[in-house]
NUZANU-402715 format. One record per residue (C-alpha): x negated, y negated, z negated. Coordinates in steps of 0.001 Angstrom, whole numbers. Layout:
<tises>
c1_c2_c3
X_Y_Z;
...
</tises>
This chain:
<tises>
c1_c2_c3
-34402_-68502_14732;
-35994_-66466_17147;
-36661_-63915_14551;
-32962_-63997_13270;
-31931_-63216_17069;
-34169_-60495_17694;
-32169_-58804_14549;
-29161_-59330_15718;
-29837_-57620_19184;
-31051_-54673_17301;
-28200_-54570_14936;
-25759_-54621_18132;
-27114_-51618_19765;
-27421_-49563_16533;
-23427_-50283_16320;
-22864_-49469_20128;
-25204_-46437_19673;
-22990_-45399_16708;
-19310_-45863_18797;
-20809_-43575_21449;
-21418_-40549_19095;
-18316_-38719_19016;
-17816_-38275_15212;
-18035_-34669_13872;
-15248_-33028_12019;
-15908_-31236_8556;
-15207_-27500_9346;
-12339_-25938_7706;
-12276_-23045_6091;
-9721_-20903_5659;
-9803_-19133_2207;
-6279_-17319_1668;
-8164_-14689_4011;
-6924_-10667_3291;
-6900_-8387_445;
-10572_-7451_-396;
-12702_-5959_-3752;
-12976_-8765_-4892;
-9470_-10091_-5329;
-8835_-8466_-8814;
-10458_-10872_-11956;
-12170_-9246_-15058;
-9460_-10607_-17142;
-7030_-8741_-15426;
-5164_-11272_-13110;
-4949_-11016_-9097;
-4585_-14055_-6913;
-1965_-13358_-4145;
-3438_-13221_-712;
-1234_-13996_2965;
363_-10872_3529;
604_-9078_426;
3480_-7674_-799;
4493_-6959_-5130;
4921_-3615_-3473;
1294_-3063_-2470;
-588_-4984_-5102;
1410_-2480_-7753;
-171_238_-5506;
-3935_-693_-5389;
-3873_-943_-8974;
-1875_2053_-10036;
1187_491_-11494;
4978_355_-11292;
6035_-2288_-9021;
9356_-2996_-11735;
6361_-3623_-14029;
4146_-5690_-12409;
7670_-7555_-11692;
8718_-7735_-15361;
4764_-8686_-16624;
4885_-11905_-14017;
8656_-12530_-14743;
9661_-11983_-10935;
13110_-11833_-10208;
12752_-11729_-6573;
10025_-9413_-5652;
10514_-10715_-1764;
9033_-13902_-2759;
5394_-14321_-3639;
3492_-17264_-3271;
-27_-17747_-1528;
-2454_-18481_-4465;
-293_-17428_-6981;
-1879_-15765_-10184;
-565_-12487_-11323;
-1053_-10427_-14095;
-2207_-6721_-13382;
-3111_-5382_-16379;
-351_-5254_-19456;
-2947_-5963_-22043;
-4791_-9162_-20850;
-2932_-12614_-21943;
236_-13960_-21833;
3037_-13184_-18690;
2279_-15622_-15834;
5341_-17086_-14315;
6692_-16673_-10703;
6546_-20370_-10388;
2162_-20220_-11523;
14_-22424_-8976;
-389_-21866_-5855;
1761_-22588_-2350;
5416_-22881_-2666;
7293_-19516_-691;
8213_-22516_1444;
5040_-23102_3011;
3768_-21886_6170;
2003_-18960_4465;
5087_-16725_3141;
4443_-13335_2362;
6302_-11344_4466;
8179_-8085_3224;
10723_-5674_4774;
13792_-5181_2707;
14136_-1767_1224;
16741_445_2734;
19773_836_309;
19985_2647_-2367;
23118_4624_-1155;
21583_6154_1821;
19170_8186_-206;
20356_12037_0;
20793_14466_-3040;
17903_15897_-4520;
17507_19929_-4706;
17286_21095_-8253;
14578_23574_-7380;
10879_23451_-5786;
11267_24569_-1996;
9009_26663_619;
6820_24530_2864;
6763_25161_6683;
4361_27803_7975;
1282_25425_9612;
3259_23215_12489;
98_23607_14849;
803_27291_15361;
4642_27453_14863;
6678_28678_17412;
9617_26363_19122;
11508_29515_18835;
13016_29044_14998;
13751_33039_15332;
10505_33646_16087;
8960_31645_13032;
8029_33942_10180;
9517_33178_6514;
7728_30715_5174;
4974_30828_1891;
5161_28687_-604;
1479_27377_-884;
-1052_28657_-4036;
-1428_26541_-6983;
-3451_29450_-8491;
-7451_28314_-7025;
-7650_25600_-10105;
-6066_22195_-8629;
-4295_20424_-10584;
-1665_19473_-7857;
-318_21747_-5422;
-757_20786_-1486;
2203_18935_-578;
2940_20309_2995;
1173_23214_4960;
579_21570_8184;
-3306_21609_9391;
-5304_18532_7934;
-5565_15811_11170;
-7496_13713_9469;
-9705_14069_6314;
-10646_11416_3395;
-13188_9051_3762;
-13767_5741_1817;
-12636_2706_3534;
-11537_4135_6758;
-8677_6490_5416;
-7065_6636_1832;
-6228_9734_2123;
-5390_13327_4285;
-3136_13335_7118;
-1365_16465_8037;
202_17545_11442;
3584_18153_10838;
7267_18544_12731;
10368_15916_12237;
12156_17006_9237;
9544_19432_7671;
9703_19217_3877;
7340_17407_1871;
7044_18356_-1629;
6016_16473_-4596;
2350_17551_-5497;
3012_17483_-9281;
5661_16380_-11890;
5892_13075_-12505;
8415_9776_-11894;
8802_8062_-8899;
7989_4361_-9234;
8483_3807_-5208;
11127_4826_-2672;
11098_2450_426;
9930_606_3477;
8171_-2525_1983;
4660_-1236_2312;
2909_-2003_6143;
1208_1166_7718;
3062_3531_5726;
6395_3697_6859;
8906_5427_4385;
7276_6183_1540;
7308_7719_-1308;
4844_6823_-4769;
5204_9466_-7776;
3165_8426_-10964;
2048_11502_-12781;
-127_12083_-16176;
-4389_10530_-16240;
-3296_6895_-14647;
-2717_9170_-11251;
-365_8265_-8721;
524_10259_-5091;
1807_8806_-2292;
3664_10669_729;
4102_8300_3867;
5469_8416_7443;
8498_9999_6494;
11596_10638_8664;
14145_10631_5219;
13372_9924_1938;
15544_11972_-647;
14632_10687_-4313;
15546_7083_-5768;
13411_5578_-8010;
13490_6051_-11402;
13797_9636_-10714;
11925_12642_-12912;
11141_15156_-10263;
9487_18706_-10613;
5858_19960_-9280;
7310_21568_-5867;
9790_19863_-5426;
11236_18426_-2015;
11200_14650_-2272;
11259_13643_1539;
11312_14902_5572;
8380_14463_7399;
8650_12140_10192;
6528_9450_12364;
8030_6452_10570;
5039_3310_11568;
2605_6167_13050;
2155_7302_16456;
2877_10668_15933;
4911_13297_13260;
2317_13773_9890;
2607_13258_6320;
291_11226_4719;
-925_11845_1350;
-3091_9874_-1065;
-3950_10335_-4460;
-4762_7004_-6420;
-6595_6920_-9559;
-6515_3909_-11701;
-5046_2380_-8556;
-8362_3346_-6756;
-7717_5785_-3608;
-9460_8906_-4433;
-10363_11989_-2067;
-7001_14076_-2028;
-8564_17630_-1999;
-10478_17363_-5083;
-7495_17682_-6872;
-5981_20145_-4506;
-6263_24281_-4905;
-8305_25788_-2474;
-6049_27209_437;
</tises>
């Protein structure tokens, strides 16, 4: 009996001993996370992260966004789920559906997207390439006393031609920036770098304000951002020269054009494919 008792006390004060430890909570992780290197599959399928848009996925891997829409059988390309699967590359496997796994565009975790400006306030389109502005950072105010400007050389061996004349701000450099930035004035022209189609004209993508996306020959794609007006539509055939859109500050601090060149969907260093100036 006394035995029995003496195991009982000790039982009692492991349980007290147990109530007074405040009980630890299993730590959650959060795994919808951002867009990384990772987030594309070998078998050609891309899991949508928080945040993305079907505007920038079709970007960062070189396609249209209409066909990235049409491979996934979207009809609303506003609504993308957290977790969903998509198919990036036209020869892997069957179509996924809009309605694959993942967390219903009701959740908490929407992707957000700003709706694309309509179609009708797009301007004409010149029928023939046009000069680029004489270098913005030693213009005059004075228009009289700006000299004609020069068309810039496509003669040094590039295989596009530079798509504004303004000094370069802001070089390439992997992971930091995508591309060159160039100092430019409101309403300068920005010309398309090469002949091609453009597969984007909008204001869906984050950081890049109105832009423009032109898919050319070799899987390349350009991309002109931060501008003030946009004057092709999509769908559009446009010439090497060409102006395509007004330079602005459109989500940037200050008036530039930004210009990438994307490869396979990869961002590549601009000036490698540019003639020497």
């Amino acid at each position: 009996m006394k035995r029995a008792a003496v195991l009982y006390s000790l039982v009692a004060v492991l349980i007290l001993g147990a109530c007074s430890t405040p009980m630890q909570k299993a730590p959650v992780v959060d795994r919808s996370g951002g867009r990384g290197g990772e987030s594309s599959s070998a078998d050609g399928t891309y899991i949508v992260k928080s945040g993305d848009t079907l505007y920038a996925i079709a970007l960062e891997h070189g396609m249209d966004w209409r066909e990235l829409a049409r491979l996934n059988n979207i009809d609303d390309p506003n609504k993308l789920a957290v977790g969903q699967k998509l198919k990036v590359d036209a020869n892997s496997g069957p179509a996924a559906s809009s309605a694959s796994s993942g967390k219903s565009v009701a959740d908490s975790d929407v992707v957000e997207v700003t709706p694309i400006p309509p179609s009708g306030a797009v301007k004409a389109v010149p029928s023939k390439p046009v000069p680029l502005p004489s270098d913005p950072a030693s213009a005059s105010k004075d228009p009289a006393a700006v000299p004609p400007a020069v068309p810039p050389t496509t003669t040094s061996g590039g295989e596009f031609m530079w798509p504004h004349n303004g000094a370069v701000i802001q070089a390439y450099k992997a992971g930091i920036n995508k591309g060159v930035d160039f100092l430019a004035k409101v309403g300068d022209p920005v010309v398309a770098a090469g002949a091609g189609k453009v597969v984007y004209s909008g204001n869906a993508l984050r950081g890049y304000g109105n832009l423009i996306i032109i898919k050319h020959e070799n899987k390349l794609l350009t991309a002109y951002a931060h501008n003030k007006t946009l004057l092709v539509k999509e769908g559009e055939v446009v010439k090497k020269g060409q102006k395509i859109a007004e330079a602005g500050q459109s989500d940037t601090d200050k008036p530039k054009v930004h210009f990438e060149v994307r490869k396979n969907g990869n961002p590549v260093d601009p000036i490698q494919y540019l003639p020497a100036r």
